[in-house]
N, CA and C of each residue as an Amber inpcrd file, in Angstrom:
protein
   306
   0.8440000  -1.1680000   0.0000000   0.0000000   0.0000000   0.0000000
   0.8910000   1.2340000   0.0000000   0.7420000   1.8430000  -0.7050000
   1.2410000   3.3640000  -0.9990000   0.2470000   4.1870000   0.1210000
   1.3040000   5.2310000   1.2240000   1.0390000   6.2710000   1.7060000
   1.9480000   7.5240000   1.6520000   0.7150000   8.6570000   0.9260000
   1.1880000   9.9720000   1.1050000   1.2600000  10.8960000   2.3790000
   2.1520000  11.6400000   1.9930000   1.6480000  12.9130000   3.1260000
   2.1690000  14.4020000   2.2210000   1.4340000  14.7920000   3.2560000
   1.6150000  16.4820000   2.5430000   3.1670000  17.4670000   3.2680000
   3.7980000  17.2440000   2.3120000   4.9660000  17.9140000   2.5890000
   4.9540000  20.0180000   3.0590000   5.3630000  20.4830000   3.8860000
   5.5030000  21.8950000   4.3970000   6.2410000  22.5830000   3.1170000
   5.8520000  24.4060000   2.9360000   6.3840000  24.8380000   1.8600000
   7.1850000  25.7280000   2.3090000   7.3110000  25.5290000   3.6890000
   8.7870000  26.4380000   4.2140000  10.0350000  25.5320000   3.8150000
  10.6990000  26.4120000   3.1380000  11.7670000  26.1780000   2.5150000
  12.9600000  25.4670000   2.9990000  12.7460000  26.2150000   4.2190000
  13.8340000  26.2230000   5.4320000  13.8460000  24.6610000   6.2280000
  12.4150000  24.0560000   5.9060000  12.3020000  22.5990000   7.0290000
  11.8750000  21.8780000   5.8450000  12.0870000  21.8600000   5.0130000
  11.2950000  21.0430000   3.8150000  12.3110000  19.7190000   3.6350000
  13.0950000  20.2460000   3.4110000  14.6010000  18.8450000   3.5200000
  14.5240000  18.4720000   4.8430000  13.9680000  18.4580000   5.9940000
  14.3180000  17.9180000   6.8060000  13.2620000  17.1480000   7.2270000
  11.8010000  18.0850000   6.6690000  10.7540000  17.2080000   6.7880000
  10.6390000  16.2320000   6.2520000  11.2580000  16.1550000   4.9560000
  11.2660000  15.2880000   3.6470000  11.9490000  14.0740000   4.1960000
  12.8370000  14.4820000   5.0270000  13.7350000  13.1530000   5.1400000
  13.4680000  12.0150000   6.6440000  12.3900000  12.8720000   6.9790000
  11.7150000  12.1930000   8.5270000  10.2060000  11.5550000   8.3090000
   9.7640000  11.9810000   7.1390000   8.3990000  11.4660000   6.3450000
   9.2200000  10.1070000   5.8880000  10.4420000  10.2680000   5.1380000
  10.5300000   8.9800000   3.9710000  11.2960000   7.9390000   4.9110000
  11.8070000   7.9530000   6.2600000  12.3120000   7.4570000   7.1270000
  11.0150000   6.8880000   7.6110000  10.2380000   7.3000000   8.1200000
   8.4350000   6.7720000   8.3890000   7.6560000   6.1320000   7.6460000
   8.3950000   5.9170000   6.5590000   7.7700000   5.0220000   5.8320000
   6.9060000   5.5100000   4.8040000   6.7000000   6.8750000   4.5460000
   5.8090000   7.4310000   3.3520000   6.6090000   7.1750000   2.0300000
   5.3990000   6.7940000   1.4410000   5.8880000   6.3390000  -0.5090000
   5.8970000   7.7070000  -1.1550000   5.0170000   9.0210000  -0.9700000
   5.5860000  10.1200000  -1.6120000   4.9790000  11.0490000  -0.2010000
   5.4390000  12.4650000  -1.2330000   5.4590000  13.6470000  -0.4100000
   4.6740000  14.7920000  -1.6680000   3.5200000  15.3520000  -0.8560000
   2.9700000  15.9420000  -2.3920000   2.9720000  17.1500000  -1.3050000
   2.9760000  18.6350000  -2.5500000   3.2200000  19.7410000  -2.3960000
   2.1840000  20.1940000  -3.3530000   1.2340000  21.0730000  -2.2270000
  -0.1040000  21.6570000  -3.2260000   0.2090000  23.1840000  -3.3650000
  -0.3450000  23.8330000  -4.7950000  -0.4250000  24.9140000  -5.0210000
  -1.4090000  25.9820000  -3.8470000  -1.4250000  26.2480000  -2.9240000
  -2.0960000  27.4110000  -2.6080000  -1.8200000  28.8180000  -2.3740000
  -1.2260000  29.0540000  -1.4860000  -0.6450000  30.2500000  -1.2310000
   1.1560000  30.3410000  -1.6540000   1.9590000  29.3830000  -2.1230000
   2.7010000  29.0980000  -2.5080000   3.2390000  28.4810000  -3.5660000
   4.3130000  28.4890000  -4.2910000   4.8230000  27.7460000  -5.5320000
   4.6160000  25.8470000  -4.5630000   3.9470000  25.2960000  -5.2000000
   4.5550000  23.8850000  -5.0850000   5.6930000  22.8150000  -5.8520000
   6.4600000  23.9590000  -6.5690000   7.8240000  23.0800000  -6.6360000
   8.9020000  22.8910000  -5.7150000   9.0400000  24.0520000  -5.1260000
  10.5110000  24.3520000  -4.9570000  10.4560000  23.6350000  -3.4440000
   9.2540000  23.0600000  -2.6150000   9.2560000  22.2390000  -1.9010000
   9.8800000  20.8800000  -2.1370000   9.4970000  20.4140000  -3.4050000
   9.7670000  19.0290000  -3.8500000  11.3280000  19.3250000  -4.4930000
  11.9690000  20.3410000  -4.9630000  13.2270000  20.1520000  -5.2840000
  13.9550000  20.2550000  -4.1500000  13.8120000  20.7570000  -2.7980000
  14.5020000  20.4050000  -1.6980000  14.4170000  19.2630000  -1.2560000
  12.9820000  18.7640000  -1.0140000  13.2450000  17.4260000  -0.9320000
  13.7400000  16.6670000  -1.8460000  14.1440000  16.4770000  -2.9470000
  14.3280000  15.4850000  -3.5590000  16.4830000  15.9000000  -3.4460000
  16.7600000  16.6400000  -2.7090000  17.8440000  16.6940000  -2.4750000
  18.2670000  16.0310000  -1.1380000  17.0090000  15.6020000  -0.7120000
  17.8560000  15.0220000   0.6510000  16.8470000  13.6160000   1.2370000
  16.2860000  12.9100000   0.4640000  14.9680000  11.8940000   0.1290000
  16.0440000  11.1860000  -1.1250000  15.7960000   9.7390000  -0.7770000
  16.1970000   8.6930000  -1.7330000  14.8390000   8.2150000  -2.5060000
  13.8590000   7.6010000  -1.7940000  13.0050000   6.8530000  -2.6380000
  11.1080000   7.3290000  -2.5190000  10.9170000   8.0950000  -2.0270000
   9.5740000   8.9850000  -2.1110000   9.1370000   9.6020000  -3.3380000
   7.7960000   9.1380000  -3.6930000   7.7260000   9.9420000  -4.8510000
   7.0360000  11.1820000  -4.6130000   7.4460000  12.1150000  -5.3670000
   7.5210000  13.3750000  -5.1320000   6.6420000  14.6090000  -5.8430000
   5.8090000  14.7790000  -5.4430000   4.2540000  14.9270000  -6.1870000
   3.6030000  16.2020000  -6.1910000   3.0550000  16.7390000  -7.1500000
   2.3330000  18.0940000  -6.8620000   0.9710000  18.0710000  -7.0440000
   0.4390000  18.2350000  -5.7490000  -0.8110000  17.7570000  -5.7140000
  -2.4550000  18.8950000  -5.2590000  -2.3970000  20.2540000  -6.1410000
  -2.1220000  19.9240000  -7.4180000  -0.9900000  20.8400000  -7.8390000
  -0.8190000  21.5110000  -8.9910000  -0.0700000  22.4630000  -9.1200000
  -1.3330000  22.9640000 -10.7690000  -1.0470000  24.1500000 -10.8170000
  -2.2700000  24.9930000 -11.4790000  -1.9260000  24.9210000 -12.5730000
  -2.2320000  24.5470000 -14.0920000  -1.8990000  24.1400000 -15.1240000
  -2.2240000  25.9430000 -15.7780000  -0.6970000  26.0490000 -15.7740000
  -0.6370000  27.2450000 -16.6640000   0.3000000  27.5670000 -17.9550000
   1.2560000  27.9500000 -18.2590000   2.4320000  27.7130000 -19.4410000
   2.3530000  26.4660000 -19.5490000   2.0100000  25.8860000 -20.9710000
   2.3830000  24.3920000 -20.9420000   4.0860000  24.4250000 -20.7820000
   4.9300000  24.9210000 -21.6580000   6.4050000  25.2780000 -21.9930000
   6.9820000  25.2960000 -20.4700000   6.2550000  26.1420000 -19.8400000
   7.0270000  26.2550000 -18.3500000   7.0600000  24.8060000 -17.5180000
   5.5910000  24.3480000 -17.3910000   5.5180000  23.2210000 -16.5240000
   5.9210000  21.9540000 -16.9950000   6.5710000  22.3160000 -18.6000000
   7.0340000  20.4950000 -19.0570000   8.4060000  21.0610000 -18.5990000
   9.0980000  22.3760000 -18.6070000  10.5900000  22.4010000 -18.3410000
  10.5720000  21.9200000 -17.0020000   9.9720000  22.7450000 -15.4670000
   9.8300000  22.3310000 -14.3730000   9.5800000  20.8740000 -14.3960000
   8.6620000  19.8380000 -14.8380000   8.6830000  18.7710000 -14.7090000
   9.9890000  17.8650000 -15.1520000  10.5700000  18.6920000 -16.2970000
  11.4600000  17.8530000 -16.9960000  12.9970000  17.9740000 -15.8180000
  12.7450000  19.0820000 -15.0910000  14.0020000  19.2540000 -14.3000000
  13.8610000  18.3320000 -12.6830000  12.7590000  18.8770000 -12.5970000
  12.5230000  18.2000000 -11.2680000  12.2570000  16.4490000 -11.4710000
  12.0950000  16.1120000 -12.5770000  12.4890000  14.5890000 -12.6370000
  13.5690000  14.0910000 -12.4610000  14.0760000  14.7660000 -13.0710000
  15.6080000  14.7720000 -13.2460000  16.4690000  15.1020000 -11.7920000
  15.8370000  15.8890000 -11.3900000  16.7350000  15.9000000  -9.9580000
  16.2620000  14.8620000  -8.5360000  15.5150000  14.2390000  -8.9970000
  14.8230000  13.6030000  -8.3060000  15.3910000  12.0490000  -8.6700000
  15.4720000  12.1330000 -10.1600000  16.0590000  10.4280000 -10.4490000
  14.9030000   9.6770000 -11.1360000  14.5340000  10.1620000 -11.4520000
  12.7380000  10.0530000 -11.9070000  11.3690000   9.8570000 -10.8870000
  11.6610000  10.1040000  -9.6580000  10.6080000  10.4590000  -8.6540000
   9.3930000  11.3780000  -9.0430000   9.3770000  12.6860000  -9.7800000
   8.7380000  13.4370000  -9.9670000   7.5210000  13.1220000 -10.6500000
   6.1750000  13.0400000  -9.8060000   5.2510000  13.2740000 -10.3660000
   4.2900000  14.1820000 -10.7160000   4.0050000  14.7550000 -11.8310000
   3.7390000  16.2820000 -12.1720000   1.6760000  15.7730000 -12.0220000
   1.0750000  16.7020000 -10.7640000  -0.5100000  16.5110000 -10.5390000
  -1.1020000  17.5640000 -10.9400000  -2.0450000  18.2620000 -11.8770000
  -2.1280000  19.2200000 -12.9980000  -4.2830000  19.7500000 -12.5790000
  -4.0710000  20.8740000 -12.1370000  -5.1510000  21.1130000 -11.6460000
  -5.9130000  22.2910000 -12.8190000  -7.2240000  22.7900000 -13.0770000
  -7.1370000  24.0490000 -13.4670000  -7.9370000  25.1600000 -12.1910000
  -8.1450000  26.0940000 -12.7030000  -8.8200000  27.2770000 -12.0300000
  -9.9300000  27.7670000 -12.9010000 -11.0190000  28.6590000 -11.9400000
 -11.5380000  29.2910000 -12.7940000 -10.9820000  30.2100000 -12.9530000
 -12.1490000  31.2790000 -13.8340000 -11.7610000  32.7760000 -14.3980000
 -11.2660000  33.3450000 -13.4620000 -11.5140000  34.2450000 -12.6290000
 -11.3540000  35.2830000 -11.3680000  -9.8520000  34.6170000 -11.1120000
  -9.7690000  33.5900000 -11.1360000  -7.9120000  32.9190000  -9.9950000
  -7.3590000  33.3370000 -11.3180000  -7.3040000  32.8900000 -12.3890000
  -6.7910000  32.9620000 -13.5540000  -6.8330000  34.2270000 -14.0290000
  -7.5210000  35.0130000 -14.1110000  -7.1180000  36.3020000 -14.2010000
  -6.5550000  37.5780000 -13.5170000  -6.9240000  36.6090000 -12.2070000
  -6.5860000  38.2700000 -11.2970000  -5.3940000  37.4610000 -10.0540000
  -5.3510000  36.3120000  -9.6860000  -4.1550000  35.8640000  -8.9460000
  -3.0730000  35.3130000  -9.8660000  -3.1660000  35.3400000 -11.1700000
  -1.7030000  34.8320000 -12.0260000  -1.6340000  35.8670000 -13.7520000
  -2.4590000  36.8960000 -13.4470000  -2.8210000  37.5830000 -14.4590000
  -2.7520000  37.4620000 -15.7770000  -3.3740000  36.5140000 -15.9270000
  -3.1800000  36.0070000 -17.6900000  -4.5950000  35.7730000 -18.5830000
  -4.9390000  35.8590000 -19.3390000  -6.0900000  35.8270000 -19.8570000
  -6.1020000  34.1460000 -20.2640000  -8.0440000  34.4680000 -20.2100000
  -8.6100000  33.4650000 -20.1000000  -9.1870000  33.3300000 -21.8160000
């Protein structure tokens, strides 16, 4: 059985959380879009985490170009851990919290 948990987006405890979750036995660590980027959680962890998969759960489907580079890197730094979880928004988030037209 695969168990997640939700990884912290302070920067500062994220590697350390990362590495006391995957010691406990969690199969990944997912990092959700809300008030924060949910990558740059999972590229700390995946600097200090061997075998967790490493998940964005969700992250807001915006630049395709941007989020295949981010995915393509954070796989890669991960070892192929990275699993890219792809959410949308409505109008109002999409226009007025990432200002881009709809």
């Amino acid at each position: 059985m695969k168990v997640d948990s939700r990884i912290t987006w302070d920067l500062n405890n994220a590697g350390a959380e990362a590495r006391a979750l995957e010691e406990l036995g969690y199969t990944g660590l997912k990092s959700i879009e809300t008030a924060h980027d949910p990558f740059l959680p999972l590229l700390v962890a995946a600097q200090t985490t061997s075998s967790v998969e490493l998940i964005t759960g969700i992250a807001v489907a915006r630049s395709p170009m941007n989020l295949a580079q981010l995915g393509h890197d954070l796989n890669a730094a991960s070892n192929g851990r990275f699993v890219l979880g792809l959410g949308s928004q409505i109008r109002p988030h999409i226009t007025k919290r990432f200002s881009m037209p709809c």
